[in-house]
N, C-alpha and C positions, 0 to 999 in steps of 0.2 A: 816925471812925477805921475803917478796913476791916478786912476780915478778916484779913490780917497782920499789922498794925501800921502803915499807912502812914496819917499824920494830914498830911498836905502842911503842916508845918512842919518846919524845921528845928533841929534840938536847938540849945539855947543853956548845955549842957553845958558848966562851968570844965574840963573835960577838951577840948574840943572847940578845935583849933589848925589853924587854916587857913596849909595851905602852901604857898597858886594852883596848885594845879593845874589844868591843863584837861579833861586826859582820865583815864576813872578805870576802870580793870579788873577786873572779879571774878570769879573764877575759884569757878564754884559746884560742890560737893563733894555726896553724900550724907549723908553723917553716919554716925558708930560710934561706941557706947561702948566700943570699945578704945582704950585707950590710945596716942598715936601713930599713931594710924590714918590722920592728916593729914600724916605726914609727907613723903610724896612731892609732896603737892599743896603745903607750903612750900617744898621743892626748887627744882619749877618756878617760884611766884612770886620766889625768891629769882635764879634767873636771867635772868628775865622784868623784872628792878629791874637787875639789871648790863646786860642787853642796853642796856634805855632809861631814864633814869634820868629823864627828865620825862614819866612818866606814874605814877602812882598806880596798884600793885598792891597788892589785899587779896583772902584769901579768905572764903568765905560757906557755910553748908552748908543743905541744906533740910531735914534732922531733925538731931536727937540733939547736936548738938553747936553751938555758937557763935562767933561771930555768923551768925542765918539771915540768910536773902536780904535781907528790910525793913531788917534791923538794918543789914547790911553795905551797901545801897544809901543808908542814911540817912546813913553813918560816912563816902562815896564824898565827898556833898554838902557834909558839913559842913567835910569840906577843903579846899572849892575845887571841883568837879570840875564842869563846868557843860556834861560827857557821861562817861555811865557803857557801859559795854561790858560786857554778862553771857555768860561763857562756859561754859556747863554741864560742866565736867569728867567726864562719860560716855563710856562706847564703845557702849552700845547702846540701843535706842531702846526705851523702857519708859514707863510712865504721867508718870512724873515730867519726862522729857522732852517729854512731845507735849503736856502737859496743865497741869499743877504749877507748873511753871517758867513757861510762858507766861501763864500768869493771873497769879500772882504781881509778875509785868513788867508786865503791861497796868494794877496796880492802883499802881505804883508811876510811870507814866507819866501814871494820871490826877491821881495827889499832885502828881506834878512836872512840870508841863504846862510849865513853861519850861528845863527840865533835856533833855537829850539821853538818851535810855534806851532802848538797844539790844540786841538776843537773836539772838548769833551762833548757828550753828550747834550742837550738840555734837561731841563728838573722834569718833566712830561710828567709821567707814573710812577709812583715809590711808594709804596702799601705803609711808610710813616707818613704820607699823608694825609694819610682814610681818618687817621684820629686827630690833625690837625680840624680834617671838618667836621669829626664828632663833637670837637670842644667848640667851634662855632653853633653849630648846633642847638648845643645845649646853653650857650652864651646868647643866642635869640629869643629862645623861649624862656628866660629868663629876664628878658630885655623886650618885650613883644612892640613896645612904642618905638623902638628902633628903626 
């Protein structure tokens, strides 16, 4: 078993309900012990399941909170998903990003050498951002006792 948890078998969990999928997305998170602290990152999976409904979205965190990475790439598999897509849900580019995340993917690649297991980018810079923060913005100065 590596250092994550990745044993290149597939859980044979009575919880475990395969529902063919092909492609399997995980939007990976940080982690907090605050309460709620994921819920924008369900926001977007939940409209990321309306946009395309034949793909498998779940999210995954790398600390503090559950299902991590291994857990959430092993949960992709056991549905069906025979390519997972890791999306680091970051804006800046930190250990976890350059480092963390990549090794964790490399060990989950060597698990599942017949499984598709890909490490997109992170969210960093996207000029749709600039007017995400123009709308805070103006939602402050609006809001100044905030």
């Amino acid at each position: 078993m590596s250092q994550h948890g990745f044993d290149g078998r597939r859980s044979r969990s009575r919880y475990t309900k395969s529902i063919g999928v092909k492609r399997a997305v995980l939007l990976v998170g940080h982690g907090s012990k605050i309460e709620g602290s994921n819920e924008a990152m369900s926001l977007v999976i939940d409209e990321l399941r309306r946009r395309d409904s034949s793909t498998l979205f779940q999210t995954a965190f790398l600390e503090l909170q559950s299902p991590n990475i291994p857990n959430g790439i092993n949960s992709c598999i056991n549905q069906g998903a025979q390519e997972v897509v890791v999306v680091p849900y970051f804006v800046q580019t930190g250990k976890h990003v350059v480092h963390d995340i990549p090794r964790i993917i490399g060990e989950a690649k060597a698990a599942y050498p017949k499984i598709s297991i890909s490490l997109s980018n992170y969210i960093g810079f996207d000029l749709r951002l600039v007017s995400v923060i123009e709308d805070r913005i103006k939602e402050a100065c609006k809001n100044p006792s905030r």
